[in-house]
N, C-alpha and C positions, 0 to 999 in steps of 0.2 A: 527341621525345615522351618525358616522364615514363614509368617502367614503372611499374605499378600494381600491387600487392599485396590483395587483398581482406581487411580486417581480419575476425578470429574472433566478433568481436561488432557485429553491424550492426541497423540499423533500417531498416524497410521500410514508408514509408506506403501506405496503400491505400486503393483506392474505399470510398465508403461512409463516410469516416471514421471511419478506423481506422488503428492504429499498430502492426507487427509489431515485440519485441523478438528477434531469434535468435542463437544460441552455435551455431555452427560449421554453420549452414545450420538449425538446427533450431527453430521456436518455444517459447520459454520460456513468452511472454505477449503479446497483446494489448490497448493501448488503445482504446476506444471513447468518440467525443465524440460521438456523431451526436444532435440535438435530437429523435427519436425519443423519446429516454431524459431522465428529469428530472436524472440528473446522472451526468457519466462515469462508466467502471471498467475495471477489469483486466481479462480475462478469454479465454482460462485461465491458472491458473498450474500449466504443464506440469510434472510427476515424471519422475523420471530413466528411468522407461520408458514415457513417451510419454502416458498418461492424465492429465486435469484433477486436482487436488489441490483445485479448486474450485468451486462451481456458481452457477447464476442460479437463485433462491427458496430455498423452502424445501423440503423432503422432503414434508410430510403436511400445509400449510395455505396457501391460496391467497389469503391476507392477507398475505403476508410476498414477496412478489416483487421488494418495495423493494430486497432482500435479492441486488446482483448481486456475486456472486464478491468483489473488494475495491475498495471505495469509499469515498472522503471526504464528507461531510455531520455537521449538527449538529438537534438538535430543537428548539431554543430559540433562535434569534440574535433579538433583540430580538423573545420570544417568536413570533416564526415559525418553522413547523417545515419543516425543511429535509431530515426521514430522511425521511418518508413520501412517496408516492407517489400522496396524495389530499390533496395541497393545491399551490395552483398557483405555488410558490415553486420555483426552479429554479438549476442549479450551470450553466453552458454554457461551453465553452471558448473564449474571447475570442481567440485567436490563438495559434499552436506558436512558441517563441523560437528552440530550438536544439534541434541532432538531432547529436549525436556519437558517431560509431565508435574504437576499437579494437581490439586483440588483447586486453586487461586490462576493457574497458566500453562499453555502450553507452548513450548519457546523451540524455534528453530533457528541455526546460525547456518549459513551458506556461503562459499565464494564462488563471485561470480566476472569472470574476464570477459571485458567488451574487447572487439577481435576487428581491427576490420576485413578482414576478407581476406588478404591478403600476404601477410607473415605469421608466422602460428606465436608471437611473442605478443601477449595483448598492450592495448592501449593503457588500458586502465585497471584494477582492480578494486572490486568492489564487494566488500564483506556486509552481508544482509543480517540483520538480528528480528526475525519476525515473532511478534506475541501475541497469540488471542486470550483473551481475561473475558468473562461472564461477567455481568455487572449487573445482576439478580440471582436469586433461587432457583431453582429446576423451579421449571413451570409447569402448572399444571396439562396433563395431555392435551384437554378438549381446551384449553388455550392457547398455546403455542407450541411447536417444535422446539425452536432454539428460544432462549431470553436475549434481551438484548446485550452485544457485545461488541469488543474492541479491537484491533487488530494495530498496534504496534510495528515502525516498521523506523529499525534505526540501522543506518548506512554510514560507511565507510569510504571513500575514494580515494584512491592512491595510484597517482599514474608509477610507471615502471620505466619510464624518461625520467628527467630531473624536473622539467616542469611540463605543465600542461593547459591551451587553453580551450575551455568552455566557451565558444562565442554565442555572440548576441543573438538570441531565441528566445521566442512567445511556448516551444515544448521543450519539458523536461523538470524536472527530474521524473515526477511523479503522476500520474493520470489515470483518472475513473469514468469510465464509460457505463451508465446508469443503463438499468433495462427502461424498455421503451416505455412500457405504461409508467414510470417516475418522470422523464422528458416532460419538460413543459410544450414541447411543439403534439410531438407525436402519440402524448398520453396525457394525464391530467395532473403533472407535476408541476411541483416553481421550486427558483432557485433562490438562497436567501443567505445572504454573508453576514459576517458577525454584526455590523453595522446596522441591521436590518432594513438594508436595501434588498429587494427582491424583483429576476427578472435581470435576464442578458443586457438590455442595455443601458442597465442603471449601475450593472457591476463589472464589465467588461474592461479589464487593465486596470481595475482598481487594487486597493490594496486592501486586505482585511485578516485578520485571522486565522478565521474557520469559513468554511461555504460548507451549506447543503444542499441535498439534492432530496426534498419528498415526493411524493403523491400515491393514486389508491392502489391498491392490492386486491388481487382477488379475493372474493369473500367478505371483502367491505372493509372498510378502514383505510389508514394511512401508517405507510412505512418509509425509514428513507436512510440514508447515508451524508453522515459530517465528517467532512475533510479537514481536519484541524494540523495545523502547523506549528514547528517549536520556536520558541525565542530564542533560542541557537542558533536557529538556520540564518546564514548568508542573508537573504533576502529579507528576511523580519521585519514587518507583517510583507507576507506575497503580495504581489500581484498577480490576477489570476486570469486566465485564459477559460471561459466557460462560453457555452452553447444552450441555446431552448432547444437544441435537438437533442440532447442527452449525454453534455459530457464536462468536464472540469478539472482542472490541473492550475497548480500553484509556478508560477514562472520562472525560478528560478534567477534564470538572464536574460529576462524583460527587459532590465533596465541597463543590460552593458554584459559586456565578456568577463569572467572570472581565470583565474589561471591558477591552477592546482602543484601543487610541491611534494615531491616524493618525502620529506623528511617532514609535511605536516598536512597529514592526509582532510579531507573537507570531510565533515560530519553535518549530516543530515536526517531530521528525525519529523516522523510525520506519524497522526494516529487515522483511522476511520472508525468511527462509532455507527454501526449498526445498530438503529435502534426502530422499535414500534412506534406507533403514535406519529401524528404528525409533528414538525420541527416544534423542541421546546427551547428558547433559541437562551435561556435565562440557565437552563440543564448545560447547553454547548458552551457557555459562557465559564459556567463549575469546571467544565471536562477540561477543556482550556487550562485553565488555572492548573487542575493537579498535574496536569501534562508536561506542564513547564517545570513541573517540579521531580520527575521521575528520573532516575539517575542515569547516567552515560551506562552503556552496553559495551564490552569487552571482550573478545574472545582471545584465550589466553591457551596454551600448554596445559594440562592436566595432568596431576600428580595424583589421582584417582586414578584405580584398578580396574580395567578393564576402558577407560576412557581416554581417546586421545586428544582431545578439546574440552573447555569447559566455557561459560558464560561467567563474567566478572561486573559486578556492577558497583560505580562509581560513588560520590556523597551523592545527596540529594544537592538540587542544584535550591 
């Protein structure tokens, strides 16, 4: 008999449909596919002592629930909107590829068909490669729960027509709704882009980066969440859509309509860094840097025993 080693980063599906990411037994984050919901998400994205960094809605309006912790959706794909939550267009996850463990990562590949409503042949298809990486040592107990970490999140879209377009939107691809106490309005948070401009309306349609989102925690300190962007993506450096009520998203098609080709699917690659401490904006500037250097994600065929997908990863770029 093989001896077994339990690697430091594992995934744990669960009832309910749901997908446990964990660093050293502890939840980072949670997936949610369940058709309950018009289109998965994150949810939470644990701080290094143990509280959400993120939430489901909004703080003070009960129009905005669309709004779960971090989700992909777009408001235009051949003018159907696909962010709201009152129209019956829908994201559903068509099947989980691969689930890999580590001591360095814990990697999940997913497809997922945006639908609008109405013919069961999707719009679009969109292969997720999600990764959380630890980016310290098991910390000690009476210091943290989790260490600070990463969550990797590289996408595929491929309409299933010949082409497809993305029209002109302030939403999409990608969007973080902070828990309240990080909100600059509603808690004691600020928001702050690579540029270090800080504050909705010093950053509002600008282009930058990376954004974060910090402020206090219970128990005293500062934690927060950076949104950092690839130089691959389309839009390089974003423009961003952010709120002092507690939310931020890179724009995608801010600046004009995109139109997608089944024979050369859009790749899009985005990290969130969960990290302690408040913003070290010179740290998010590094993270940056090697992000841009992390190789394209592939889900391929498996010529492995007992696997029918595997994960392929490209040169460094």
């Amino acid at each position: 008999m093989n001896e077994y080693k339990a690697p430091r980063c594992q995934i744990l599906p669960l009832a309910g449909h749901q997908v446990s990411f964990r660093i050293d037994g502890a939840e980072c984050t949670r997936w949610h596919f369940g058709t309950e919901y018009p289109r998965p998400f994150f949810y939470p994205l644990t701080g290094p002592r143990g509280d959400s960094l993120t939430r489901v809605g909004h703080p003070g309006a009960g129009n905005h629930d669309h709004h779960r912790s971090v989700w992909f959706a777009h408001a235009k794909v051949l003018g159907i909107n696909f962010w709201s939550d009152l129209t019956e267009a829908r994201i559903e996850q068509h099947e989980w590829l691969v689930y890999d463990e580590s001591d360095t990562s814990a990697t999940m590949a997913v497809r997922l068909h945006w639908k609008d409503g109405h013919e069961p042949r999707p719009l679009l298809e969109q292969v997720l490669v999600a990764v959380v990486r630890p980016l310290a040592a098991k910390p000690a107990a009476a210091a943290a729960v989790v260490p600070d970490w990463t969550l990797e999140l590289h996408s595929s879209f491929t309409p299933t027509s010949k082409t497809l377009e993305l029209q002109q939107s302030n939403f999409g691809f990608l969007a973080v709704r902070v828990a309240k106490n990080l909100s600059a309005f509603f808690g004691g948070g600020e928001l702050t882009n690579s540029d270090r401009q800080r504050g909705e309306p010093n950053i509002f349609g600008k282009a930058a980066k990376w954004m974060d989102y910090s402020g206090p925690v219970k128990g005293g300190g500062m934690e927060g969440v950076t949104y950092i962007t690839h130089p691959q993506n389309v839009d390089y450096p974003s423009r961003w859509h952010v709120r002092e009520d507690g939310w931020m998203g890179a724009s995608t098609c801010r600046q004009g309509s995109i139109v997608l080709r089944r024979d050369d699917p859009l790749k899009m690659r985005f990290m969130l860094h969960v990290h302690g401490g408040d913003l070290d904006a010179d740290r998010a500037d590094r993270l940056a840097e090697q992000f841009a250097t992390v190789p394209d994600y592939r889900v391929a065929k498996s010529t492995a025993k007992h696997r029918q997908y595997e994960i392929q990863r490209g040169e460094p770029q």
